[in-house]
C-alpha positions, -999 to +999 in steps of 0.1 A: -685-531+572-690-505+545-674-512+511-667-489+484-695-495+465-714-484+493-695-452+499-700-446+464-737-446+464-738-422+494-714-398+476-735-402+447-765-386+471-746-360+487-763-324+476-733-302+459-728-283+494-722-314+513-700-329+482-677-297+485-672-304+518-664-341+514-641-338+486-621-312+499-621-335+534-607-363+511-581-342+493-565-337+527-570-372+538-554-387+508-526-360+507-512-373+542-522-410+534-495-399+505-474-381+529-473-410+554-464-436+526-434-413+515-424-412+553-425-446+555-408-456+525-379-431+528-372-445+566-372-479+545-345-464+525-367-474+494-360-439+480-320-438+486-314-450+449-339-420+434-323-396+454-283-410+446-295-407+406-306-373+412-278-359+436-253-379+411-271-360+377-270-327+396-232-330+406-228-336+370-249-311+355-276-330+336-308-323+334-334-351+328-362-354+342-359-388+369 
């Protein structure tokens, strides 16, 4: 199995071309890793508190940030 400290000495000898290319394959990875986690917590209902506070400060027309 590879580890991260392997993956990290490979990126380390990527040339700049091939680095482009991985990073901006890793941006979109981690972006719906990110997106996937928000799906599953808001079916979890983890989120219904954060979005009550907000809805309840908007009904009353503060403005903080949450």
């Amino acid at each position: 199995m590879t580890t991260a400290e392997d993956i990290e000495k490979a990126v380390e000898q990527l040339a700049p071309r091939e680095l482009a290319r991985f990073r901006a394959w890793f941006e979109t990875f981690d972006a719906a890793q990110f997106d996937a986690a928000i799906e599953r917590d808001s079916r979890a209902g983890k989120l219904d508190a954060h979005a009550e506070e907000a809805l309840a400060a908007h009904r009353t027309g503060r403005s903080r940030e949450l």
